[in-house]
N, C-alpha and C positions, 0 to 999 in steps of 0.2 A: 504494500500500500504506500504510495508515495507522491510527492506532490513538487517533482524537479521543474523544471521552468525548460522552456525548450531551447536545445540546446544551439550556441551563434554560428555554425555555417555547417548544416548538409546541405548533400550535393543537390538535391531538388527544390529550387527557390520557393515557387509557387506551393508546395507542397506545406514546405515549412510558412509561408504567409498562411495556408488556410487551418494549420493545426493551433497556431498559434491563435491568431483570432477564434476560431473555437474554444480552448482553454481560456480566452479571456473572457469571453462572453458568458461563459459557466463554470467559472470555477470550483464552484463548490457543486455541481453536479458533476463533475466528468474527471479524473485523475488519469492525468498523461501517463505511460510507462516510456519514459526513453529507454530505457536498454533495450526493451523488444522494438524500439526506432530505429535503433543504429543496426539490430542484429536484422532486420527488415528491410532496410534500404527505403528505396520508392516505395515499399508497400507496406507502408508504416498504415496501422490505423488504431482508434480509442480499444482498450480492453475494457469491454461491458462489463464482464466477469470481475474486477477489480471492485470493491467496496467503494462507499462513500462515506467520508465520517460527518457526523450530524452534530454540529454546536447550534449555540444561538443565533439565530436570528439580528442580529446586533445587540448593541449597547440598549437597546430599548427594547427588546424582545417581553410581546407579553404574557407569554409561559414562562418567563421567567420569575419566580416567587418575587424576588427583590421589586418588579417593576410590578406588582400586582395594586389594585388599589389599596390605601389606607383601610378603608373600610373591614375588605377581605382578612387583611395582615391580623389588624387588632383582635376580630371574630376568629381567628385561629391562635392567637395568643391566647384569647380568653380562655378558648374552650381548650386548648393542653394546661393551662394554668387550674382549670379544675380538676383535672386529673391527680397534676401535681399536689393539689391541696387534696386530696381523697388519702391518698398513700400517708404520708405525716401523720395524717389524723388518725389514720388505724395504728401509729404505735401509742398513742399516749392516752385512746379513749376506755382501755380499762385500769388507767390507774386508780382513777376514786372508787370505782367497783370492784376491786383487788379480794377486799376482804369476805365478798358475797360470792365472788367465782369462787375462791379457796375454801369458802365452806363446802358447796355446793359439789367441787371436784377435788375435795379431798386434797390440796395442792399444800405441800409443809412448809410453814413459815420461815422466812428469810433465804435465802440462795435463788430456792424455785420460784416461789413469789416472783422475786424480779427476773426469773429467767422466762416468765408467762409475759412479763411486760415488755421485756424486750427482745425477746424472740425474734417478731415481726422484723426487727431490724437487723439480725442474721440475713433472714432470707433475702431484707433488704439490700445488703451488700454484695449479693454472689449474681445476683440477676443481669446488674447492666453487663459484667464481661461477653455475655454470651448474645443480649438484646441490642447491645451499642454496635455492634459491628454485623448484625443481623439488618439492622434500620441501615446500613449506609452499603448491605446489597440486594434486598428486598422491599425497599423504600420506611420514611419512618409512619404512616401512614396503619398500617397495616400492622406491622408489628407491635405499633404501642393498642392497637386497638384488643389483636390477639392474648397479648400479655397482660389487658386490663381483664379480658374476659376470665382468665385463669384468676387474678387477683377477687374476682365478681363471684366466682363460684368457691373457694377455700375460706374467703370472707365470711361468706353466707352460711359455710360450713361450721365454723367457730360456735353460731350461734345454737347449733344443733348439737355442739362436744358432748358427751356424758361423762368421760376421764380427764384425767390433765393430761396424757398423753397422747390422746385425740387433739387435745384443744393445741397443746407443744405442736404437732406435724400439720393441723391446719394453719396455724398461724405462720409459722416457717413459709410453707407454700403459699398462703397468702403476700406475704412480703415480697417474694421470689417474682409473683407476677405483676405486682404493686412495685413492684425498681423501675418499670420502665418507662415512667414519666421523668426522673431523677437520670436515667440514662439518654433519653429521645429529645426529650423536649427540649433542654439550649441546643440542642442541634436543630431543630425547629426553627428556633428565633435569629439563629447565626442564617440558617436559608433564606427569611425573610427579609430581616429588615439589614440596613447597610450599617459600618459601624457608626457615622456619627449619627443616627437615631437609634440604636439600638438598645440607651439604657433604657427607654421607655418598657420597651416589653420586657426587656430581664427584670424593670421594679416590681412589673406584678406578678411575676412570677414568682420571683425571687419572696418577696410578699404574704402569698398564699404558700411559701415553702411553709412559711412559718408560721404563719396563721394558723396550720393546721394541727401541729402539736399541743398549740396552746387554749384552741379552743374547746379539742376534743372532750378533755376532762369535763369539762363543764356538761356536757350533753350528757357522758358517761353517769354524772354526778346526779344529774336528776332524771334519768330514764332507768338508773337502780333504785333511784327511792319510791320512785310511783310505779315503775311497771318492772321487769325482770331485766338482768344483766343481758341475759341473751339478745332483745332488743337492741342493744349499744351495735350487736353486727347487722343485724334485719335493718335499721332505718339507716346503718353506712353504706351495705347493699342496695338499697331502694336508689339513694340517691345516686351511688353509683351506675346504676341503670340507666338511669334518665340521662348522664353525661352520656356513656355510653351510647345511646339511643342519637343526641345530638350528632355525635362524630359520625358515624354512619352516615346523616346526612351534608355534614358540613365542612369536616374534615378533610382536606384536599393533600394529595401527595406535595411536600414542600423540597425534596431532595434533590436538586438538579441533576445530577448523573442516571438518577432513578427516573426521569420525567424525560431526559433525553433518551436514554433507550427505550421507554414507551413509543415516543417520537418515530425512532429508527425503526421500531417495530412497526408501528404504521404507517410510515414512507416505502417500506417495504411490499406490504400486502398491497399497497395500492400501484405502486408504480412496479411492480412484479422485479425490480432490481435490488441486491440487496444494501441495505443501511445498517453504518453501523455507528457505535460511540468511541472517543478516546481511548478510554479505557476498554478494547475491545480483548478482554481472555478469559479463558473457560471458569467456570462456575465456580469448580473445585478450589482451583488456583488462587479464585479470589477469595475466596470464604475461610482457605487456611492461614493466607495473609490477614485477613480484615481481622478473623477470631484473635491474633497475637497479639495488635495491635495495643489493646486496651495494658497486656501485660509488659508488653514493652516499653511503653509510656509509662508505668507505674514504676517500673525498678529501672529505669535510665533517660527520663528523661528528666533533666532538673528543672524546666519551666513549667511541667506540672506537679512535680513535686513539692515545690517552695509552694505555692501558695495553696494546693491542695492540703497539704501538713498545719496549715496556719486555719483553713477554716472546718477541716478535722476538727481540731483543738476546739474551737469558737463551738462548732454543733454536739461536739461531747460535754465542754462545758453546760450549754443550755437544757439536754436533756436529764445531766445531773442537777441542775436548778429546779427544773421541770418537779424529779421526783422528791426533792425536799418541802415540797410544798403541802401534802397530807402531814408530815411531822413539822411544821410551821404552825401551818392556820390550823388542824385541829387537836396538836398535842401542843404545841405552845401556846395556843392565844384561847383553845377550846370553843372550836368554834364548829357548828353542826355542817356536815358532809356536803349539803346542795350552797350556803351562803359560804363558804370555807374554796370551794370551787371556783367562786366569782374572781377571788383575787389573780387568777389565770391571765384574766382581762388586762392587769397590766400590764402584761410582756407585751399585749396585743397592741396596745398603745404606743408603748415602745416603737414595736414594728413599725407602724402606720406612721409615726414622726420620721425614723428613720428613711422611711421610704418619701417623705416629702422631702427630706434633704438629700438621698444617695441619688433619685431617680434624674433631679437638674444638674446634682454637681458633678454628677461620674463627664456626662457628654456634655456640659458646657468646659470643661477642664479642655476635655478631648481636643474641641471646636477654637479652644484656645491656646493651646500647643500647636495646631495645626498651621492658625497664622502666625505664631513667632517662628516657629523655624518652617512655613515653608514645606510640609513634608506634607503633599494631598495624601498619600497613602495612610498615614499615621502608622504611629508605632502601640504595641500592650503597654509599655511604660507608662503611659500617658495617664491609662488607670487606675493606677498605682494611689496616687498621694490621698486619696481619700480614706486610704485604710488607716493613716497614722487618728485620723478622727476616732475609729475605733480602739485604737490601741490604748489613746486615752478613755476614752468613756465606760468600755468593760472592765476595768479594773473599778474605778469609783464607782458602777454600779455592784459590783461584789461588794466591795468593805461595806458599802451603804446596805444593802440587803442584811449581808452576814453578822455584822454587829448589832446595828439597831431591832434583827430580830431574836438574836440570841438576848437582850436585854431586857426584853416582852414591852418596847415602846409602842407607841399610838401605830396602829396598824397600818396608817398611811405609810411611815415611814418605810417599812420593808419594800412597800408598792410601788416608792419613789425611784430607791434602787432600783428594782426589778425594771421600771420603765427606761432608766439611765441604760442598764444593762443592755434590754434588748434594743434603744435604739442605737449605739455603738456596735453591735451585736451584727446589724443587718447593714449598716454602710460598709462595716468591714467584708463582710460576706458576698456584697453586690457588687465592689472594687474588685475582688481576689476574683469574682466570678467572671467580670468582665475581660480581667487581663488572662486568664485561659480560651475563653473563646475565641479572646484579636489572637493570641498567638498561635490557633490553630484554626485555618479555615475550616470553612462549612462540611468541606469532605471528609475532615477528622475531630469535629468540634464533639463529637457524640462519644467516640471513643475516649478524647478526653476527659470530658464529664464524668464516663463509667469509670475509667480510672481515679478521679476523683471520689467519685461516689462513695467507692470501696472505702478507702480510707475514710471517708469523713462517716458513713454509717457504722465503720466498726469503730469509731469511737463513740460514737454516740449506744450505739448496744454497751461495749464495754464499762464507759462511766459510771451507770447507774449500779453496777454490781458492785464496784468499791464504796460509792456511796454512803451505805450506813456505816461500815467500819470507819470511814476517814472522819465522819462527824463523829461516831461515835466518840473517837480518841480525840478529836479536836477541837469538839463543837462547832458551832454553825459558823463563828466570829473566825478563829483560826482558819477552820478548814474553808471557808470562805477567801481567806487571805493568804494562803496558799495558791489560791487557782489565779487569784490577782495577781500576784507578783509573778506567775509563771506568765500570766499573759502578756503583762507590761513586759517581760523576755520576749516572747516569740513575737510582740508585737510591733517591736522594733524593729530585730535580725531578719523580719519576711518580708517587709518594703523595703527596706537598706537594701537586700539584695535584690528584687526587684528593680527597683531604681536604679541602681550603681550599677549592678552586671547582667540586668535583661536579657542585654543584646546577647553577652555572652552564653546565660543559660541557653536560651531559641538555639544559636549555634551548636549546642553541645546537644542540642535533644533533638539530632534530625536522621539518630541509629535508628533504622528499623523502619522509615517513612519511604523510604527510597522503591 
């Protein structure tokens, strides 16, 4: 397959006048072969049988997601955005009903307890490997829809458990299929929208990541007091259906490579010659590249390592906050299980601030580095500096939480922290987010993620099982002040290098892209 220019003097003038203007006038339908030209002589003619490769249509193609309207982009932000918020919320919606599942399934206090809570985020973290590089040769379209339907039905099943070890293997599986919003989706938002509009859609994304851990409990909380625990799965399921049901109709394949071999495949059937893509090699070949990919970027590549490590950290911190809050509001302050719940709400808050500041300042930083130096393309660094905003905020909201609740002050105060927290919480998380996707275009932004994913769900399962011991021995004040000062560490050393050797990590992570 090849696309040489014709070459300046055979011996037949006219010959070479009419093949030349041919290839000009269709370039992109007809590929010259010179060599069977020269080995031809006079009797050069087009080889039919030679493939065409199928790109866009230009700069303004409009199968191309990037140029699709506003309207379309937002409507399929939104609707992976709920996806994204479905999954979260299944790990954190039976912790205030903990103690009515473990009656009910016999489930022994402390170790297992928490291993029924965070199960879900096991299965959490093994899914994108296999989802992330499934969605970028099977388009992502289809595969987050397949992998929610698995999450729809082990969901559903939970509510049905009669042991803990029922309830352990549904929930696992349920996670497994619920990864792959956490794995597809910034590959989504990398297909649509360009970088400098693009922190728009990662804020609400990023948004309802969080949303959804922190609102769960609360539903959990009062659908055990009035009606049964099993319900906390039945109306996560319902809802989940009706997303579900939308995608089906609304959902449009956003993956360029996936959309142009659609293309090729239909230029084909019609025009009975065949099309092909870029990227034109057998099934096999690609799927046992694509499947490495995710692992390859996890243990060598360092520009997803550094900030993946940094918001690991950030979402293991928050889901051990998360489970200290039935030993806050109802063993410290003694407060009843559905009002004790409510204080959930200010992490929500948090979020929702955060995201008024991360979602302008990430792309107008971007929009303003771009005209000091001059660089239309932009660089990942560029999203960097908003993370130091975090670095300070999530410490001051730990000591703030961790002291003034170990002290049994005015209940507001814990909430203040909590809100300090999670707005720092989420600027830094929506910076670190932003600077993986620029550093990895749309054709591996998904791999990326999954590699991320991994790491930052296993700490986030992990954290909660040290949990009671660390407070135990340290109380809430201490062991509060422990996670701070770790984070004032890593919240420094993971923009520092971002910033300073960027460029350098991107270079050193290009093993295994090739």
């Amino acid at each position: 397959m090849k696309r040489d220019s014709c070459p300046p003097s055979p011996p037949p003038v006219p010959l070479l006048s009419a093949a030349c203007d041919m290839a000009a006038s269709d370039s992109t339908s007809h590929d010259v072969d010179v060599e069977a030209y020269h080995a031809a002589g006079a009797d050069f003619k087009l080889d039919t049988d030679d493939p065409i490769v199928v790109s866009w249509d230009g700069p303004h193609d409009p199968e191309n997601p990037k140029n699709w309207k506003a309207g379309r982009k937002w409507g399929i932000t939104i609707l992976v955005s709920c996806f994204t918020f479905i999954s979260p919320f299944s790990s954190t919606m039976v912790t205030p009903a903990m103690d009515v599942i473990a009656r009910d399934l016999q489930v022994p206090a402390g170790f297992m307890q928490q291993l029924v809570m965070t199960i879900f985020l096991l299965g959490f973290a093994q899914g994108p490997f296999v989802l992330a590089p499934l969605s970028e040769i099977f388009g992502r379209a289809i595969v987050l829809q397949l992998s929610n339907v698995m999450y729809l039905v082990f969901n559903l099943a939970c509510g049905f458990a009669q042991t803990k070890e029922q309830m352990l293997a549904f929930r696992f599986l349920s996670g497994v299929g619920g990864s792959a919003p956490q794995a597809i989706c910034n590959g989504i938002l990398a297909d649509c929208w360009r970088k400098e509009e693009r922190g728009k859609g990662q804020a609400i994304y990023g948004l309802l990541t969080f949303l959804g851990p922190v609102l769960a409990p609360i539903l959990g909380a009062y659908v055990s007091i009035y009606t049964t625990w099993r319900w906390i799965f039945w109306s996560t399921s319902a809802f989940d259906l009706v997303v579900q049901v939308a995608a089906l109709f609304f959902l449009r394949e956003t993956y360029g490579p996936r959309i142009l071999l659609q293309k090729a495949r239909r230029l084909t059937r019609e025009t009975g010659r065949r099309h092909v893509t870029e990227e034109n090699r057998p099934l096999s070949q690609v799927l046992r590249r694509r499947i490495l990919v995710p692992f390859i970027m996890l243990f060598a590549h360092p520009a997803v390592q550094v900030p993946s490590l940094y918001r690991a950290y950030l979402y293991g911190v928050m889901y051990l906050v998360l489970h200290t809050f039935p030993l806050v509001w109802v063993g410290t302050y003694g407060m009843a299980k559905g009002p004790a719940s409510l204080n959930y709400l200010s992490l929500g808050i948090g979020f929702i601030i955060g995201l008024q500041i991360s979602h302008p300042l990430i792309d107008k930083l971007y929009v303003k580095f771009q005209t000091k130096y001059g660089h239309e393309d932009g660089l990942p660094e560029w999203r960097v500096p908003p993370m130091i905003i975090g670095a300070v905020l999530c410490p001051i909201g730990l000591f703030v939480y961790g002291w003034t609740a170990q002290a049994g002050t005015h209940w507001i105060l814990p909430n203040i922290g909590c809100v300090i927290l999670a707005t720092g919480l989420i600027i830094a998380f929506q910076s670190a987010q932003a600077y993986v996707v620029d550093a990895y275009n749309e054709h591996y932004a998904a791999s990326a993620a999954a590699a991320g994913a991994f790491v930052r769900t296993m700490f986030g399962f992990s954290f909660p099982l040290f949990a009671p011991k660390m407070y135990q021995a340290l109380g809430l004040g201490w062991g509060n002040s422990l996670l701070a000062f770790t984070t004032i560490g890593i919240g420094v050393v993971s923009p520092g290098l971002l910033w300073f050797y960027g460029h350098k990590l991107r270079e050193w992570s290009g093993i295994g892209m090739r």
